[in-house]
Residue, then its C-alpha position, 0 to 999 in steps of 0.5 A: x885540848x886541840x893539839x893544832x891549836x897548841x901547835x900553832x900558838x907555839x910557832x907564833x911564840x917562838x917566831x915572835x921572840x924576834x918579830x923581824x928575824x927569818x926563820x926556816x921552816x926546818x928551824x921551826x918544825x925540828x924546835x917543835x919536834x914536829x913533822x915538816x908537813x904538818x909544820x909547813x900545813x900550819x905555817x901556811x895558815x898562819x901566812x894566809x890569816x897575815x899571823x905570819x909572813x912568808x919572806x919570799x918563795x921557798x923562804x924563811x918566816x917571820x911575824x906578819x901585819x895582823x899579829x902587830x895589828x891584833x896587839x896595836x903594835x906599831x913596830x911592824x914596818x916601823x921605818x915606812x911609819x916613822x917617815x910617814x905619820x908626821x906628815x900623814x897628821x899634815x896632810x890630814x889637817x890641810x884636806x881634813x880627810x882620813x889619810x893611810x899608809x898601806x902595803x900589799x901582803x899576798x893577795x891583801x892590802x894592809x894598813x899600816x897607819x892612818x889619820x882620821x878627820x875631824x868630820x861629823x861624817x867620815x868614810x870607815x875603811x877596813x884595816x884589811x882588804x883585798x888588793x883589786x879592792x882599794x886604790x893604795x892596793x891597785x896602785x901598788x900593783x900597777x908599780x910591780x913588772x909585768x911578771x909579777x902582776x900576771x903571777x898575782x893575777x893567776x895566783x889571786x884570780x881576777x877582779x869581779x866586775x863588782x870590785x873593779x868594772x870593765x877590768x875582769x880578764x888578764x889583759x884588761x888588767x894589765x892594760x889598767x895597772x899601765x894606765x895607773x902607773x903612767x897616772x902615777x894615781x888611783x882613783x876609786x869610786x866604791x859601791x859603797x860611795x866612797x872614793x879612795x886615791x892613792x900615790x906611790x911610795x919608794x923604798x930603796x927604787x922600788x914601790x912598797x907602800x902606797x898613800x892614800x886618802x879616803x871620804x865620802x863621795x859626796x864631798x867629792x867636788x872637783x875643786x875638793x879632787x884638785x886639793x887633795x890630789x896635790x897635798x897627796x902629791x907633795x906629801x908623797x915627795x916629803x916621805x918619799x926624801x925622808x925613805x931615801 
């Protein structure tokens, strides 16, 4: 048997009798009978993999994105979900491409819900990427203050002219996240020739999630752009009213 396997199952249990309660690492580590180094070497696994999450700097614990993902459970930000996916399903019918609901843990954004199209041929995106890497994460990004970007920015790195062209230094991203917000929208046009765009979401005056929508860059005409920049747009008042 491997015992950090056991262990670590253990903590995901035990934290997972109440997914949305937070737990101290002491809490943890004294149930356990586990030393807090080894206990906290193993919490910072499980945050990194996204089993769990990390509440703030210093803080408690609680069940991440994936452990919610992994079992298809939709409780995780149950609130963000149920004030979006009724309106996700309307706004796909009205653009007939693939609509999401996405918010950034770490260095990763997650997708908490999605819409698919009915199209014979269909953009696939990962339920996990990195945040430089997707619109909805940029987007979310650029809604954070400036001490918060420089701090993701020197603990995450910087983006690779692969990822997001012209935008490699710090002051290059941050010159970028101000234009977003100012835009108020992300577009991005991925080397995989799709195109992503994405709006923001408020929570309590603050950004948290974003929306987005997805397709490939062929269907991508500017009158295709127009349509979906505006459902995008109403849709986002619509959830946003109903987060108030």
């Amino acid at each position: 048997m491997i015992q950090v396997l056991h262990r670590a199952l253990n903590i995901l249990e035990f934290i997972a009798q109440h997914p949305t309660r937070e737990y101290t690492l002491t809490e943890i580590a004294d149930h356990h009978q586990l030393n807090h180094g080894t206990c906290a070497n193993i919490l910072k696994t499980l945050v990194t993999r996204r089993y769990i999450e990390q509440v703030g700097h210093k803080k408690g614990y609680r069940l991440g994105a994936m452990s919610y993902h992994l079992t298809r459970n939709k409780a995780y930000k149950r609130d963000l979900i149920a004030a979006a996916e009724l309106l996700m399903q309307q706004l796909t019918r009205a653009i007939n491409e693939t609509s999401l609901l996405t918010i950034v843990v770490n260095d990763r954004r997650i997708t908490l819900h999605s819409v698919e199209c009915d199209r014979d041929i269909q953009a696939r995106g990962n339920v996990d990427r990195t945040v430089y890497d997707s619109a909805t994460g940029r987007l979310i990004l650029a809604y954070q203050p400036e001490a918060e970007q420089v701090r993701f920015a020197r603990t995450y790195g910087l983006p690779t002219e692969e990822v997001w062209s012209g935008v490699t230094t710090e002051t290059q991203l941050l010159q970028a996240l101000a234009q977003l917000r100012e835009a108020g929208l992300a577009i991005d046009h991925t080397s995989r020739q799709i195109v992503g765009l994405a709006v923001p979401l408020y929570q309590q005056g603050r950004v948290e999630a974003a929306l987005g929508v997805f397709l490939p860059e062929l269907r991508y005409t500017d009158t295709h752009r127009d349509e979906i920049i505006r459902a995008l747009r109403q849709t986002a008042e619509q959830i946003n009213q109903n987060l108030q």
